[in-house]
Backbone as CSV, one residue per row, in Angstrom:
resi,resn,N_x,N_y,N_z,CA_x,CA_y,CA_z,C_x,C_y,C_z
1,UNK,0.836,-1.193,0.000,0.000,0.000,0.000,0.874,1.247,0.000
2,UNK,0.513,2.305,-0.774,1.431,3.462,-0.907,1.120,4.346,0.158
3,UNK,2.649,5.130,1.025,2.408,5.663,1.694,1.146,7.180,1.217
4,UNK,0.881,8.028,1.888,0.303,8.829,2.084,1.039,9.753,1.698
5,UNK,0.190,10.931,0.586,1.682,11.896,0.752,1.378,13.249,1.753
6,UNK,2.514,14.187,1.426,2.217,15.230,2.833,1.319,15.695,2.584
7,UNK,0.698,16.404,3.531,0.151,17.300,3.791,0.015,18.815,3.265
8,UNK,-0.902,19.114,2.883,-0.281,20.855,2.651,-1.444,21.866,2.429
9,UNK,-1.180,23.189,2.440,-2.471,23.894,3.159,-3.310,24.081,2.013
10,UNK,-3.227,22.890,0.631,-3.999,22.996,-0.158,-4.976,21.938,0.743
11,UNK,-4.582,20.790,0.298,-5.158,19.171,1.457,-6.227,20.084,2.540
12,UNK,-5.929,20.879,3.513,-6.585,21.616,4.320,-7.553,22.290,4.044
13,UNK,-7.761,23.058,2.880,-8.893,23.916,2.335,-9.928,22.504,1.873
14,UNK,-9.635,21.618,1.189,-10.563,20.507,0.217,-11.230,19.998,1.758
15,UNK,-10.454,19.909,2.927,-10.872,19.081,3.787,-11.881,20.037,4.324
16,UNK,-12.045,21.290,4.400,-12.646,22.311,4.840,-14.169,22.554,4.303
17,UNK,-13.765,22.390,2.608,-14.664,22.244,1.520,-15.650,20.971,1.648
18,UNK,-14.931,20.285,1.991,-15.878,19.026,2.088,-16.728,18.369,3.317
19,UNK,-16.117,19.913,4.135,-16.899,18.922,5.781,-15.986,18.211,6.675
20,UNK,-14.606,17.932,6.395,-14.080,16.967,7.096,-13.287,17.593,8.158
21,UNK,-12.999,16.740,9.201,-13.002,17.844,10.234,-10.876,17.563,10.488
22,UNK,-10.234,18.408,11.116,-9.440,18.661,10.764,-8.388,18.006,12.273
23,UNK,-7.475,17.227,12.249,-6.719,17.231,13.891,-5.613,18.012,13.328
24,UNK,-5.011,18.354,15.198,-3.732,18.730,14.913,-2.844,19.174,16.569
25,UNK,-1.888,18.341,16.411,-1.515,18.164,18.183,-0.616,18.808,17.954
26,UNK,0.051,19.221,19.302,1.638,19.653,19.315,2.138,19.011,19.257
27,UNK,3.597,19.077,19.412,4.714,17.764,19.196,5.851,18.687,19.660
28,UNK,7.305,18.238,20.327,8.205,18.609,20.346,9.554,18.070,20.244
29,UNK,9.586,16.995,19.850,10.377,15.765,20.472,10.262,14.534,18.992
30,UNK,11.394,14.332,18.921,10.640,12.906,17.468,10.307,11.710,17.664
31,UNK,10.091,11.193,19.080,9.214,10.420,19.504,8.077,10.334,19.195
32,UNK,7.555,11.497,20.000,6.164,11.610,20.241,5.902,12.102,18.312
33,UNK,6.277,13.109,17.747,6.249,12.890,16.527,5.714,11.907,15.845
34,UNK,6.820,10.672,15.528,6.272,9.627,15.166,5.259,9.155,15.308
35,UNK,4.716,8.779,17.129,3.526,8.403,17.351,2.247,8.906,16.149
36,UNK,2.324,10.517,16.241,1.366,11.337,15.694,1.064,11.064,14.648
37,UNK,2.477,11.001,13.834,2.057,10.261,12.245,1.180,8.974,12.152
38,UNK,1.596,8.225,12.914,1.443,7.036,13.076,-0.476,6.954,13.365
39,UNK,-0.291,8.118,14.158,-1.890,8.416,14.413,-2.909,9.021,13.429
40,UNK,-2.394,9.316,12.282,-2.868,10.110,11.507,-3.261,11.467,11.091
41,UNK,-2.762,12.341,12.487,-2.859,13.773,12.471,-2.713,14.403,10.984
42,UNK,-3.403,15.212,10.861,-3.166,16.427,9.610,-2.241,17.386,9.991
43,UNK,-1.651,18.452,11.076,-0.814,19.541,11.219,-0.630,18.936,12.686
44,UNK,0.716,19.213,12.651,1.518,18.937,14.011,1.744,20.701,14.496
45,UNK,1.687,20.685,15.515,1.788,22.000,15.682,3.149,22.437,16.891
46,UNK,4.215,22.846,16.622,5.658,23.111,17.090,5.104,24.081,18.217
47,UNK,4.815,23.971,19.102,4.122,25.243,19.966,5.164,25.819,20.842
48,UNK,5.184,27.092,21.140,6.029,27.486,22.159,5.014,27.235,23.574
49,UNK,3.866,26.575,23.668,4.014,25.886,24.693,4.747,25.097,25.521
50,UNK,5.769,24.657,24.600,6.940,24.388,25.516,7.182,24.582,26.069
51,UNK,7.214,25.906,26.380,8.016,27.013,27.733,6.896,26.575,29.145
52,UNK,5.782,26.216,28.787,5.073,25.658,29.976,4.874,24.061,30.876
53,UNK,4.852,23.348,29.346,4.765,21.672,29.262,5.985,21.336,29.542
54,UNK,7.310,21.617,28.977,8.439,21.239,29.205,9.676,21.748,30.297
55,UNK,9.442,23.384,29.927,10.287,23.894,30.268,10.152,24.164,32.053
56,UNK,9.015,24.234,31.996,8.497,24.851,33.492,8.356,26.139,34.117
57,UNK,8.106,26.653,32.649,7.663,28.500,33.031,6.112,28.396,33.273
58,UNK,5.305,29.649,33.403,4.318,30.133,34.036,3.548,30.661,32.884
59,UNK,4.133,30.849,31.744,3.861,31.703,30.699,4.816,31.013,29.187
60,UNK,4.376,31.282,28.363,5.359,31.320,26.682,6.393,32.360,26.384
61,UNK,6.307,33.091,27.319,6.842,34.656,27.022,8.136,34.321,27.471
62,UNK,9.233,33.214,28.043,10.790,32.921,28.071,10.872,32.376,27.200
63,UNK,10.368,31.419,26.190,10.741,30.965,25.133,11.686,31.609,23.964
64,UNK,12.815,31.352,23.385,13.303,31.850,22.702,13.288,31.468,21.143
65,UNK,13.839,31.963,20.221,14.071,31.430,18.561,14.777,30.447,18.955
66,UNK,15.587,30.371,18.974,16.841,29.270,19.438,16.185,27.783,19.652
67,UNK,14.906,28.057,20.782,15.005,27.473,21.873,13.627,26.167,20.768
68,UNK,12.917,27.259,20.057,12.147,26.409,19.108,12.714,25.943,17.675
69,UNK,13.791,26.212,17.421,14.296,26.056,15.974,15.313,24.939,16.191
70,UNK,15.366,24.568,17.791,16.113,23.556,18.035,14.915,22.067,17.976
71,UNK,13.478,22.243,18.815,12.444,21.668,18.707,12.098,21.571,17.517
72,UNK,11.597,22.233,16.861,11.109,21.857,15.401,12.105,20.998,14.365
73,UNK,13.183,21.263,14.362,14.157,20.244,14.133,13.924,19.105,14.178
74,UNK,13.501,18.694,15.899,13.893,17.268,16.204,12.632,16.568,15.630
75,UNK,11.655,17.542,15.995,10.097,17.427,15.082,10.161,16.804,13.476
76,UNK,10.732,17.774,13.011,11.149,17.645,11.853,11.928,16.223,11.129
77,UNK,12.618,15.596,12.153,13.580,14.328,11.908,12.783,13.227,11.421
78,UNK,11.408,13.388,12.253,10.299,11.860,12.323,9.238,12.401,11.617
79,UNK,9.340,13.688,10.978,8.207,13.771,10.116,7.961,13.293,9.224
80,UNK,6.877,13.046,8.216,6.654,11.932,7.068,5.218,12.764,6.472
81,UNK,4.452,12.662,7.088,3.117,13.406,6.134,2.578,14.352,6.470
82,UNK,2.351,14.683,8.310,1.493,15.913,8.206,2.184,16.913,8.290
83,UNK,1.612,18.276,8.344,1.741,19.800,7.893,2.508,20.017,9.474
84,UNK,3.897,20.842,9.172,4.633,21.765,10.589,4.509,22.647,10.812
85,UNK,3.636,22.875,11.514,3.563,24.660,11.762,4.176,24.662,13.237
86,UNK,5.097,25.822,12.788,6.079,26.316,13.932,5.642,27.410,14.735
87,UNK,5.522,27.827,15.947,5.211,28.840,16.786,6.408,29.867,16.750
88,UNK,5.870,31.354,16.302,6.866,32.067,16.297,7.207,32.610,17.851
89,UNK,7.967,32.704,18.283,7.729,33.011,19.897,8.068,34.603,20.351
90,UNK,7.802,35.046,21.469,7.493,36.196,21.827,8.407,37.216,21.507
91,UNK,8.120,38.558,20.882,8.798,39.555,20.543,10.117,38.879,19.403
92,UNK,9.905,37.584,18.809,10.267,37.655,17.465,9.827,37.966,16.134
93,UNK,8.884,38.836,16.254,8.569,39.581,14.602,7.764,40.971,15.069
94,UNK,8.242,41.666,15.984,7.810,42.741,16.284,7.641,43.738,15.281
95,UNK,8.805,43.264,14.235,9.010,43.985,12.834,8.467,43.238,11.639
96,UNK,7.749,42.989,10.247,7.840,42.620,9.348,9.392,41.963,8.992
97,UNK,10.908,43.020,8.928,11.843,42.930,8.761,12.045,41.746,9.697
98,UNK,12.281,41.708,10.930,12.174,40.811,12.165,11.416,39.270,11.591
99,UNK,10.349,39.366,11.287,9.615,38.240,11.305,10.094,37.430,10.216
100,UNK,10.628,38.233,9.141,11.042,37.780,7.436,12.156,36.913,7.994
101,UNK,13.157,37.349,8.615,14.081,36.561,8.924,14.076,35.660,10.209
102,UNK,13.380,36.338,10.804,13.212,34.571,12.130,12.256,33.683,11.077
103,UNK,11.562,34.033,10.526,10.600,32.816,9.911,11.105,32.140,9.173
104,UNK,12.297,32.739,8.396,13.290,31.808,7.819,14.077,30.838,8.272
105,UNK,14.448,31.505,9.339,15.382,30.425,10.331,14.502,29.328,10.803
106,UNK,13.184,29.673,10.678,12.499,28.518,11.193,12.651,27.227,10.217
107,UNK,12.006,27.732,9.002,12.286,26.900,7.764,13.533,26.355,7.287
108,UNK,14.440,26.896,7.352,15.371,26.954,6.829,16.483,25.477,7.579
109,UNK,16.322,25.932,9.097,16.996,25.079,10.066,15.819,24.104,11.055
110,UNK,14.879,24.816,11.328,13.758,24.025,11.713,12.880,22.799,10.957
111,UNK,13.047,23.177,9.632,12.158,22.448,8.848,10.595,22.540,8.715
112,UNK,10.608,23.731,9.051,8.578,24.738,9.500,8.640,24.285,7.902
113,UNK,6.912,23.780,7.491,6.367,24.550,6.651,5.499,25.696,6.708
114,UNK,5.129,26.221,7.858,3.926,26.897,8.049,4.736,27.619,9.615
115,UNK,4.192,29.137,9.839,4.903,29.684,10.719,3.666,30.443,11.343
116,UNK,3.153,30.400,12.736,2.566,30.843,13.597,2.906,32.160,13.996
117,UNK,1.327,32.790,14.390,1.957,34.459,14.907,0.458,34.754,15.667
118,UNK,0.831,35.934,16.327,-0.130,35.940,17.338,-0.929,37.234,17.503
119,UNK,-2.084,37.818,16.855,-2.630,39.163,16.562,-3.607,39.363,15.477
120,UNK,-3.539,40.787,15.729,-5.195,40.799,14.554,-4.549,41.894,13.561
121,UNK,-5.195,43.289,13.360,-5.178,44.149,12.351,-3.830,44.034,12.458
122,UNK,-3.288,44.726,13.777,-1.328,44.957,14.037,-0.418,43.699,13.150
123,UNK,-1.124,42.542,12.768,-0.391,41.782,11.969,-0.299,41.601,10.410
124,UNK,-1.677,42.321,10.011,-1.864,42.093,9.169,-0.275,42.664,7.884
125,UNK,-0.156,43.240,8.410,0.958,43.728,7.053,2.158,43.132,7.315
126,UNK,3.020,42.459,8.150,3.519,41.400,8.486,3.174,39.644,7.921
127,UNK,1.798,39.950,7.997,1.289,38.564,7.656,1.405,38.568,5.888
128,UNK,1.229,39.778,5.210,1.101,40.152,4.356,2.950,40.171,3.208
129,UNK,4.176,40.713,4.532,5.280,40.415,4.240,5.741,39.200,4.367
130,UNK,5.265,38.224,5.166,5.999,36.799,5.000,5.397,36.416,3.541
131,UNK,4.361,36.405,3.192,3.469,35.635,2.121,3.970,36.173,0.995
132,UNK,4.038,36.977,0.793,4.561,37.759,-0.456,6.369,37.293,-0.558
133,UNK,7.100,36.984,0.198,8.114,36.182,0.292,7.876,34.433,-0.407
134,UNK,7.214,34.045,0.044,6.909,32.928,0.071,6.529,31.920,1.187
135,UNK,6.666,32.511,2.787,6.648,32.042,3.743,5.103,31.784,4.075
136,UNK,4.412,30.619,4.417,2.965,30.689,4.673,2.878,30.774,6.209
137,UNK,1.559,31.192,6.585,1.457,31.992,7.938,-0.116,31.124,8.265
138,UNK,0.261,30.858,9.573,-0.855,30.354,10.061,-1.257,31.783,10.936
139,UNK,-2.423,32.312,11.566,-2.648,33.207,12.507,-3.037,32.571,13.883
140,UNK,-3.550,33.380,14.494,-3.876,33.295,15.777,-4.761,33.893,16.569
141,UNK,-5.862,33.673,16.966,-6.687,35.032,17.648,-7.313,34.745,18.757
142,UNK,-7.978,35.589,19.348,-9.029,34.686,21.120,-7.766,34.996,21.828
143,UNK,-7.411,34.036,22.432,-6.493,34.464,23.820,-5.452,33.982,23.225
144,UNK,-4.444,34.878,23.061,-2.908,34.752,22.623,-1.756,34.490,23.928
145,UNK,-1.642,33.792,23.839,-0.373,33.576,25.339,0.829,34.292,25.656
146,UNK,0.969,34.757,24.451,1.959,35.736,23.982,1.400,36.970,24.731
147,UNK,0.252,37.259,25.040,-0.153,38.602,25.060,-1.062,38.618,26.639
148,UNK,-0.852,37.553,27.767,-1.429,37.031,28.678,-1.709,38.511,29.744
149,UNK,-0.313,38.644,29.805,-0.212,40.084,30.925,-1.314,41.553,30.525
150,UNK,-0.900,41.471,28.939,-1.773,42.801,28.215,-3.245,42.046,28.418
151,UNK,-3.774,40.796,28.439,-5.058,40.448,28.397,-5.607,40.161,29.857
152,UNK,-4.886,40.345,30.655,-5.450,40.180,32.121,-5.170,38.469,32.454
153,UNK,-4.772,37.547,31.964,-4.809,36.466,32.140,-5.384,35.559,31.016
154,UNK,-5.537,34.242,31.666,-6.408,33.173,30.784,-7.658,33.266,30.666
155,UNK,-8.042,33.878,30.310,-9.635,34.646,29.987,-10.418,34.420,28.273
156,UNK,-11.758,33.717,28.486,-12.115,34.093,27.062,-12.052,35.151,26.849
157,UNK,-12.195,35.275,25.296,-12.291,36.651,25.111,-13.604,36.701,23.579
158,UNK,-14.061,37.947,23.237,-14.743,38.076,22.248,-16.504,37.636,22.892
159,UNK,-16.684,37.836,23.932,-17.371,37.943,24.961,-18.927,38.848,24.557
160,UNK,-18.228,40.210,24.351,-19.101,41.172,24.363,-19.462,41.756,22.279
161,UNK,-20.037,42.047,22.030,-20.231,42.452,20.692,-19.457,43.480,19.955
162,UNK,-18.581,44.271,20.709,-17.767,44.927,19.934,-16.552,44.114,20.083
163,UNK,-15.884,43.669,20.891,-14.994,42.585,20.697,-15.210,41.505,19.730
164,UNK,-16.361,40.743,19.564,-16.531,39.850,18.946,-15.960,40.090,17.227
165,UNK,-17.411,41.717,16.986,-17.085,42.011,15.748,-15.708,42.859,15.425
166,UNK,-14.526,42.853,15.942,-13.501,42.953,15.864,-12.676,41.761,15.585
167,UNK,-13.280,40.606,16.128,-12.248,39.694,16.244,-12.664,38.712,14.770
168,UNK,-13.964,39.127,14.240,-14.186,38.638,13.093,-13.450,39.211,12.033
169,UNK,-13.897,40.394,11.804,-13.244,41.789,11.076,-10.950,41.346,10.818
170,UNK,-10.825,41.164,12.085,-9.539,40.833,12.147,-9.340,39.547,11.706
171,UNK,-10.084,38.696,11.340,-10.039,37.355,10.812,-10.261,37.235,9.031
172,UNK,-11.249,37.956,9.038,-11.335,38.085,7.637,-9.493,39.484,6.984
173,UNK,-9.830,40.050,7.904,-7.957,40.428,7.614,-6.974,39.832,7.121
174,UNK,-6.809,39.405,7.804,-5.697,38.012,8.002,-5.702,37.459,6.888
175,UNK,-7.218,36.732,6.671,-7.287,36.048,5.740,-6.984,36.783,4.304
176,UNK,-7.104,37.569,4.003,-6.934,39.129,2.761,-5.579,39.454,2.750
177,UNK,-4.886,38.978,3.604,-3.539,39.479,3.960,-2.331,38.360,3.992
178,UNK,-3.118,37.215,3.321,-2.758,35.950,3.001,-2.659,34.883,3.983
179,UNK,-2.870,34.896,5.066,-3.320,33.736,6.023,-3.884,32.347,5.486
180,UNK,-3.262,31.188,5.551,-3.377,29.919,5.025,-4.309,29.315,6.503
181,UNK,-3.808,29.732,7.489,-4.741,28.719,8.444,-5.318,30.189,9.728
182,UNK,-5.890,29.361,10.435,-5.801,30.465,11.901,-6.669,30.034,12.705
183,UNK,-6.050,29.898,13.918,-6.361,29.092,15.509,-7.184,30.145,15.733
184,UNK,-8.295,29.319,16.179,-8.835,30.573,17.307,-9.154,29.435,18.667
185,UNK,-8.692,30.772,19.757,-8.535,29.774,20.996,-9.234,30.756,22.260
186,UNK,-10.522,29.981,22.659,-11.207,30.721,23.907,-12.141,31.689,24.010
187,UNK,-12.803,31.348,22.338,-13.719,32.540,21.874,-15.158,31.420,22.118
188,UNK,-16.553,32.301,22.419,-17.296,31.425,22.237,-18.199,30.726,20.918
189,UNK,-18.674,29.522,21.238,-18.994,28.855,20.089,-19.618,29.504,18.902
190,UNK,-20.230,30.642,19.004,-21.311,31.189,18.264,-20.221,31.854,17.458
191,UNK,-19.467,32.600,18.222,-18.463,33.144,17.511,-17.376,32.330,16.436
192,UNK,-17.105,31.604,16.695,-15.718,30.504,15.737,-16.919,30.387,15.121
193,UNK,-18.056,29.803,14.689,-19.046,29.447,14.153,-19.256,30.425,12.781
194,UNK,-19.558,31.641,13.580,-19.344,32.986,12.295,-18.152,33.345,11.908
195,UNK,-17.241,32.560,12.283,-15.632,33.299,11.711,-15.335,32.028,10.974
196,UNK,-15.765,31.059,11.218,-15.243,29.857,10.240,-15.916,30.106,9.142
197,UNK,-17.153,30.308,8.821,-17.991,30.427,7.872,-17.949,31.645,7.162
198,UNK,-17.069,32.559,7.617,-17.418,33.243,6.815,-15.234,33.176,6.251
199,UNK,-14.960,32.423,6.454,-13.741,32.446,5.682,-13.179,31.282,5.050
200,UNK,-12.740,31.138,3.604,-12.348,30.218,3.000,-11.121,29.125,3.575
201,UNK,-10.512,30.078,4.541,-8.778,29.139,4.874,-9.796,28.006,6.294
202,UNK,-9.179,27.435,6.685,-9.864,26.503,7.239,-9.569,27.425,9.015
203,UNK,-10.284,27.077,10.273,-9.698,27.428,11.665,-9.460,26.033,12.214
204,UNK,-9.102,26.165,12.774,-8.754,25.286,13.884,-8.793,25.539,15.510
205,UNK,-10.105,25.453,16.255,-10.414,25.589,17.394,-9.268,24.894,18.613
206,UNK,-9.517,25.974,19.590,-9.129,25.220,20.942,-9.621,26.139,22.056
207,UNK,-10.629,25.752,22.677,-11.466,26.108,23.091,-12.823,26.820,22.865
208,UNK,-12.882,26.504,21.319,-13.490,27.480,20.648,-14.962,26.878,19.711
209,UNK,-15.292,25.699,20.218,-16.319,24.764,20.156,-16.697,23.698,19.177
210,UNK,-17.314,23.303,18.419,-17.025,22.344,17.797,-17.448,22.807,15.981
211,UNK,-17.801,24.299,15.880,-17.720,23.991,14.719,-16.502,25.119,13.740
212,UNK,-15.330,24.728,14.578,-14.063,25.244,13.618,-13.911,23.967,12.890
213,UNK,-13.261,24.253,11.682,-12.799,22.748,10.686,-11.808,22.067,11.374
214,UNK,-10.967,22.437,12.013,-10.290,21.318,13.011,-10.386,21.558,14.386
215,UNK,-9.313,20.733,15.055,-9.293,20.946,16.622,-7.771,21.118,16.754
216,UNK,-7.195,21.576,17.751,-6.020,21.141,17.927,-6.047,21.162,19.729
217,UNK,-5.068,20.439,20.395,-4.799,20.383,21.726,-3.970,20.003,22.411
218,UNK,-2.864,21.008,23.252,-1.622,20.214,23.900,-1.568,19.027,23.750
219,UNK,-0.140,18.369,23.632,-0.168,16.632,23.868,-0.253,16.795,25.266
220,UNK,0.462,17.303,26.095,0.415,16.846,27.100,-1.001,16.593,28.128
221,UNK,-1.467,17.791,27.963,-2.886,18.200,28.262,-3.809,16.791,27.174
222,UNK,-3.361,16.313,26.331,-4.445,15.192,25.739,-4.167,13.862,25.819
223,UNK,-2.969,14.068,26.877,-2.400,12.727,27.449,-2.723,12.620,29.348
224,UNK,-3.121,13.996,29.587,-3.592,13.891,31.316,-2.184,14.134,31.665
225,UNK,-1.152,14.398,31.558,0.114,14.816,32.040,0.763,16.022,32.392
226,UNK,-0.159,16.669,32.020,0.191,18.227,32.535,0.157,18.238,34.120
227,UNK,0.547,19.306,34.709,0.852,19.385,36.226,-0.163,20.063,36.906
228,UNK,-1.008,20.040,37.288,-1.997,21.108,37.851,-3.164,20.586,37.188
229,UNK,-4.021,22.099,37.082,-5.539,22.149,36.573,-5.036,22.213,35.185
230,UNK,-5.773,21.369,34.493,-5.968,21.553,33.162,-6.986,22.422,32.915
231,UNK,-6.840,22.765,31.606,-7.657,24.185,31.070,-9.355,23.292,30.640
232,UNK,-10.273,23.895,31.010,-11.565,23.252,30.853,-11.639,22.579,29.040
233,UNK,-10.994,23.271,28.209,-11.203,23.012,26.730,-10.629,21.230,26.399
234,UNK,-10.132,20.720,27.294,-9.013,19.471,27.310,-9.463,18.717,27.367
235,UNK,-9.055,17.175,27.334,-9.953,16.278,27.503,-8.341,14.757,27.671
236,UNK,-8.557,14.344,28.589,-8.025,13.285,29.004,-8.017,11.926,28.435
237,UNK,-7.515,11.366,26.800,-7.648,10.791,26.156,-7.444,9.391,26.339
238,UNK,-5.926,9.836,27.226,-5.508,8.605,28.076,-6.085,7.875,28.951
239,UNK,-6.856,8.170,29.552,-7.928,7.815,30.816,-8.407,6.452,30.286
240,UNK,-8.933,6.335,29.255,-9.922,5.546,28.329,-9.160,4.290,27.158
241,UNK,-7.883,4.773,27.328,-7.376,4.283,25.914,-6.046,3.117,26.879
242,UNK,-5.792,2.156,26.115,-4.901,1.039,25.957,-3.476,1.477,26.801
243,UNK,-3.033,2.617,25.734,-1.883,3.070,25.617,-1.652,4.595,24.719
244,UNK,-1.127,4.920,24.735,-0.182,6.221,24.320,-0.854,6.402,22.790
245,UNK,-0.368,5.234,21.852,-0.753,5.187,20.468,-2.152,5.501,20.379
246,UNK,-3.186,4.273,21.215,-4.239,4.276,21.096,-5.137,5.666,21.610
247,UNK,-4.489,6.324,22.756,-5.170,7.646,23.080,-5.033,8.549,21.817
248,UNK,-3.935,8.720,21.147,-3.958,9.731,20.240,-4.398,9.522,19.053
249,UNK,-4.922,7.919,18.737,-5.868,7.663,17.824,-7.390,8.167,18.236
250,UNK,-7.660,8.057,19.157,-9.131,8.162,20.063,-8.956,9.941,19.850
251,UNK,-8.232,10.565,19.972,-8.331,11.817,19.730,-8.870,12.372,18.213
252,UNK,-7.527,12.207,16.765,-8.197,12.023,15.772,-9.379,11.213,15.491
253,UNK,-9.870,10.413,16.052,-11.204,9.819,15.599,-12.240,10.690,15.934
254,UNK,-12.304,11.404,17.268,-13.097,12.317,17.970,-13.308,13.329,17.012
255,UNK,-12.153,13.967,16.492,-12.509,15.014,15.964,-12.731,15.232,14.311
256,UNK,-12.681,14.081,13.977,-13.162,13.677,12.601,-14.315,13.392,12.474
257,UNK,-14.815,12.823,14.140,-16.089,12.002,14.138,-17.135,13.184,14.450
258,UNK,-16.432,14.326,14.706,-17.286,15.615,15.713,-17.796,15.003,16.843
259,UNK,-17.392,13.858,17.763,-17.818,14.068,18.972,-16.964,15.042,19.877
260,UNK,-15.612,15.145,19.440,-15.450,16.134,20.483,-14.453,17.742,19.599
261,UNK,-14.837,18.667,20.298,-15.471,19.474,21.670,-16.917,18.824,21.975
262,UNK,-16.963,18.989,22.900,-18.559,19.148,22.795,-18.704,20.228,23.911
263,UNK,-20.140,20.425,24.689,-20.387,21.408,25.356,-19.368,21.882,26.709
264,UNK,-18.773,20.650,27.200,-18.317,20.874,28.651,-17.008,21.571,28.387
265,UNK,-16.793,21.385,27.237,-14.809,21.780,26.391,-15.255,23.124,25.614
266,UNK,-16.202,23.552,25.994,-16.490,24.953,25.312,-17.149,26.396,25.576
267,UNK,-17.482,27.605,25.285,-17.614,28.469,26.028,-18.961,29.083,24.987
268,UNK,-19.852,29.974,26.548,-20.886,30.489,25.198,-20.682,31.987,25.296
């Protein structure tokens, strides 16, 4: 049987087009990597969550270039089919100029196909300079981690109606400004609902209810291994499953199958 080939943010739009619903875990390590393939994920996602899951900060905001272009690498070693999107990490593309060249280094030495960023209008012409390069840009919107202190904390957001219709407005941006993908994380359901629909690139929810075209969700947090309270959007895969392989199959099945988010993993 012939392998599968990669992934790519064309594969993502048809899957979008057609209803099919979308996974996509973090990874940092080419272990766990492998597993993922193995699991069938569509986009692995290089997160500077690291700085929390691994590293043992409080926040994403110590994470360095360095510190992910060394991760995506190792990511990179055991990759085989799905899509890499790399997390650009804090106060590396403050500039267009800035972002052109860390996003390279991502690609270049990381092995990113796809490069993460975290904002709305303020990005758009940035988002607009990687693409016009050739660099594709996933976005980011709802609660940015990057931006925790300026947002008061871990808080939904897009809550109230002028927020909301901002955070749409800034989505359809993005998307105009060449955006191939874009997370939205901690907005409520009604909302991802009108921002998925009304844009061609596909979203990918996390916390953001069940009808973005994909899901994505910490490994660690979708393995029950995180340290503390997990974030209500999560779901404990491992609890239920065999082993390691089999939880992160039970995950892609979930979210192909649309049983999960469902209500308790989501906000109104």
């Amino acid at each position: 049987m012939a392998e599968p080939g990669p992934v790519t943010s064309t594969n993502l739009q048809q899957l979008k087009q057609r209803g099919e619903k979308i996974s996509c875990v973090t990874a940092y390590d080419a272990s766990f990597t492998s597993l993922l393939e193995d699991a069938g994920v569509e986009v692995i996602l290089v997160g500077d969550s690291l700085g929390m899951v691994i590293q043992g900060h409080d926040s994403t905001l110590p994470v360095t270039m360095s510190q992910m272009v060394y991760h995506a690498a190792c990511v990179a070693r055991a990759g085989r089919h799905a899509l890499r999107v790399v997390d650009m990490p804090f106060m590396s593309y403050a500039t267009a100029s800035q972002a052109q060249t860390n996003a390279a280094r991502l690609m270049r030495h990381g092995g990113a196909h796809m490069v993460k960023l975290e904002g709305g209008r303020e990005m758009f012409d940035t988002v607009r300079a990687l693409t016009e390069h050739g660099i594709p840009v996933c976005a980011h919107l709802g609660l940015t981690p990057q931006s925790v202190h300026q947002l008061g904390g871990y808080r939904v957001q897009g809550r109230d109606a002028d927020a909301a219709q901002r955070l749409l407005e800034d989505a359809q941006g993005l998307q105009q400004a060449g955006a191939s993908l874009l997370v939205l994380e901690c907005i409520p359901t009604e909302l991802a609902r009108q921002v998925s629909e009304s844009l061609h690139i596909p979203t990918i929810g996390i916390g953001a209810g069940p009808h973005c075209d994909g899901q994505v969700l910490v490994l660690y947090d979708l393995l029950g291994i995180t340290p503390g309270k997990r974030p209500r959007f999560s779901h404990n895969f491992l609890a239920d499953a065999a082993d390691i392989p089999a939880a992160l199959r039970a995950f892609v099945e979930a979210v192909r199958a649309g049983s999960f988010p469902d209500e308790q993993h989501s906000f109104k």
